[in-house]
C-alpha positions in Angstrom: -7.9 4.0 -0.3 -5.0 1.9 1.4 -1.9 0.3 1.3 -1.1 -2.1 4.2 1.8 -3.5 5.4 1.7 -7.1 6.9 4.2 -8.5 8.5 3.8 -12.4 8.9 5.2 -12.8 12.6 3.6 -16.9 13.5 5.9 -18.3 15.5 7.5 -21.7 15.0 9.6 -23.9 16.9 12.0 -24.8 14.6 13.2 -21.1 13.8 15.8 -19.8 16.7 14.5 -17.3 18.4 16.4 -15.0 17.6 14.4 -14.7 13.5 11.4 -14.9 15.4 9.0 -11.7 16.2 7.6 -11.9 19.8 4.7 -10.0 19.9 2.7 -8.8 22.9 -0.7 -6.7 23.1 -1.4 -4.3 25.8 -4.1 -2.3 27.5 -3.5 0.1 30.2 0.3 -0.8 30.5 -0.6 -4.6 30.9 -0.8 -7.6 28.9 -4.7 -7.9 27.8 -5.7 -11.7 28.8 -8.2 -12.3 25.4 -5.9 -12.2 23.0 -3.6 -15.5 22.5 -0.3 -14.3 20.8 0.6 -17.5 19.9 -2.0 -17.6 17.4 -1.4 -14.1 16.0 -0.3 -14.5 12.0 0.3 -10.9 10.6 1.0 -7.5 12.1 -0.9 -5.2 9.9 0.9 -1.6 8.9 -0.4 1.6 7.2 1.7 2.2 4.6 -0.5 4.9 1.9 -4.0 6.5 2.4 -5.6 8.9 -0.4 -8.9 10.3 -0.2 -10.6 10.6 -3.8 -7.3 9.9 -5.5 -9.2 8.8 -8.4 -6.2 8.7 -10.6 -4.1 6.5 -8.1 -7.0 4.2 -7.1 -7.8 3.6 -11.4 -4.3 2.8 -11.8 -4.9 -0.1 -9.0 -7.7 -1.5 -10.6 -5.9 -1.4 -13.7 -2.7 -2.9 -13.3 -3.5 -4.6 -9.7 -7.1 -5.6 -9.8 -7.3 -7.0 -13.1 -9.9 -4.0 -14.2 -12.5 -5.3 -11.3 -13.2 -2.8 -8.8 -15.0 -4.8 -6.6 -13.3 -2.9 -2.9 -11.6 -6.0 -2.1 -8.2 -6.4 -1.0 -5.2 -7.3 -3.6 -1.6 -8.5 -3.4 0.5 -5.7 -4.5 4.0 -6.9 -5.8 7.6 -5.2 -5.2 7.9 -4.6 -9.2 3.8 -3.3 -9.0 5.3 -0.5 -6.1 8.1 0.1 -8.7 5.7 0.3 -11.8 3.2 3.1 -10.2 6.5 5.2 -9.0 8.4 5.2 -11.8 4.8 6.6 -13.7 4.3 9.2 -10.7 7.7 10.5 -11.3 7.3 11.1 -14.9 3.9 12.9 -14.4 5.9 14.9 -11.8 8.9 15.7 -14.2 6.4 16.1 -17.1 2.9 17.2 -16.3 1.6 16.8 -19.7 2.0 13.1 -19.8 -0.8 12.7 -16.6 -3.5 11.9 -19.6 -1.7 9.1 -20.4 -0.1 7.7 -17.7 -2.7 8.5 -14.6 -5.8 9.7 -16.3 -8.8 10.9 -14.0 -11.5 8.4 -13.2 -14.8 9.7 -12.9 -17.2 8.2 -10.3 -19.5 8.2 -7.3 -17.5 9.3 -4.3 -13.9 9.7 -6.9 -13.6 13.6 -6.5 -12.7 16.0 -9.2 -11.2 14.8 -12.3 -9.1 18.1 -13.3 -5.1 18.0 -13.7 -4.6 20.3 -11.2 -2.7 20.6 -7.7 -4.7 18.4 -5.9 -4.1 15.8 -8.8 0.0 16.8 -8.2 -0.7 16.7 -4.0 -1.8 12.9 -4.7 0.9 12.4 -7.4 3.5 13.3 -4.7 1.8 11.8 -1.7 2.2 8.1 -3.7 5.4 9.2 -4.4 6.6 9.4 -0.3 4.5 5.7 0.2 5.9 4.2 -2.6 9.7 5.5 -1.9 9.6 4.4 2.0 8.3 0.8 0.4 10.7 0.6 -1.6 13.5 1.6 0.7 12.6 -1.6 2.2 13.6 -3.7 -0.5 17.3 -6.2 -0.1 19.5 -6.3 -2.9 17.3 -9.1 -4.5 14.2 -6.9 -4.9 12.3 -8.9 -2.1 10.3 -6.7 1.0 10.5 -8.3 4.1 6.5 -8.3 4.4 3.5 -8.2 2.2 2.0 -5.4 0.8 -2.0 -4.9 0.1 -4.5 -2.3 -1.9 -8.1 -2.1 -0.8 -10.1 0.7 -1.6 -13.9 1.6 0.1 -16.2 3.8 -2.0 
């Protein structure tokens, strides 16, 4: 399970330079000839991973996905990021209300389903991805790149 960054970084001539990314790809300490930067669109960030998060990944396909789980990868708006923290912080200040507001999926490959601190370890870790996300937000609620879910079971 992932949550990716990307950073749209085309260049084009009618933006100074200076609000332009200048991007350069390397091997060995020097430029590597088969790659044309020109032409590179998006710089692509890790932001999350989970492993069997089950509870995480059902809330994706839920409220991301439109109930298909299909592995594919989805837009993922600011107020989305703010939805599924807000809900990890209440199951943090108030355990009992993880039946209702992250249940357990079962599944092929989705790990165990019981509320315990492996359920919490997850709860937290979406917690950290969400709040450096979110840190990235201007005053108008805007991220300066694009974020992404995409799960592989």
């Amino acid at each position: 399970m992932y949550l990716t960054k990307k950073h749209y970084v085309q260049r084009w001539e009618h933006i100074e330079d200076e609000k332009q990314f200048e991007v350069s790809v390397k091997r060995g300490g020097k430029d590597y000839p088969h790659v044309d930067t020109s032409k590179i669109k998006y710089v692509e960030e890790e932001a999350g991973y989970w492993r069997k998060a089950n509870a995480i990944h059902g809330w994706f396909v839920e409220n991301v996905q439109d109930g298909v789980d299909d592995c594919g990868e989805y837009w993922v708006s600011p107020r989305q990021i703010e939805e599924i923290y807000t809900e990890c912080r209440q199951v943090l200040e108030d355990p009992d209300k993880a039946k209702e507001l992250l249940p357990t999926r079962s599944g092929f490959f989705f790990g165990d389903t019981d509320y315990d601190e492996w359920y919490i370890r997850d709860i937290e870790n979406t917690v950290a991805i969400c709040e450096n996300i979110l840190n990235d937000m201007d005053d108008n609620g805007r991220l300066p790149y694009e974020v992404y879910y995409q799960s592989s079971w």
